[in-house]
N, C-alpha and C positions, 0 to 999 in steps of 0.2 A: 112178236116172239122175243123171248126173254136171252141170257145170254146161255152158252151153253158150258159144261164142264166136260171138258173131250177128258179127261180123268176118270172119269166113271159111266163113260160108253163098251160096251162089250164090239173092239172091234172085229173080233173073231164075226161074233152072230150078224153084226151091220155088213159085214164084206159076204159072208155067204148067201145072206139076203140080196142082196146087189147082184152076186153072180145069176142069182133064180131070178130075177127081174130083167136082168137080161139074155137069159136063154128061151125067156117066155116071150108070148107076143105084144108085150107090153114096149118093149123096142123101137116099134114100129109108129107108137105118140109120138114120141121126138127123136126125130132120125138126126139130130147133133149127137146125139148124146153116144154114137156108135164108139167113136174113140174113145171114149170113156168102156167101152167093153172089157178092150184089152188094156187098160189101167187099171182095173177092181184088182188083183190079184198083185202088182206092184205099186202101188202108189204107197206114199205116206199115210199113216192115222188121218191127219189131220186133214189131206186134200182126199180120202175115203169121204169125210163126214161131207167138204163143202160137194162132192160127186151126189152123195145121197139125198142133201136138201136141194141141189135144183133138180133132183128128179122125184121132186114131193114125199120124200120119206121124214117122218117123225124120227127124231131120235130120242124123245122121250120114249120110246118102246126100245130103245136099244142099252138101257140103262143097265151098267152091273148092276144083278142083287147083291142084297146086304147078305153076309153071311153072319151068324150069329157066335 
């Protein structure tokens, strides 16, 4: 995996994604990752993105679009 540019991540769309991942029964694969529930909504940008890659999310899909 390449490096990433947390600059041009949509963290709105990656956090609200997160919260649906963990309301869902997808929780229940890795039962560490509980405490991270109640961080989606407070944590940093930056420890948002490291919470979403050990829970197997692309953040290539999380990329601002370009506006024109």
């Amino acid at each position: 995996m390449g490096t990433i540019d947390l600059d041009n991540i949509d963290f709105e769309k990656l956090r609200s994604a997160l919260e649906k991942y963990y309301k869902s029964e997808q929780i229940y694969k890795n039962p560490f990752s509980v405490s991270d529930v109640l961080n989606v909504d407070l944590v940093a940008d930056y420890k948002l993105a490291v919470i979403a890659i050990e829970n197997g999310f692309d953040l290539e899909k999380f990329k601002k679009q370009k506006s024109r």
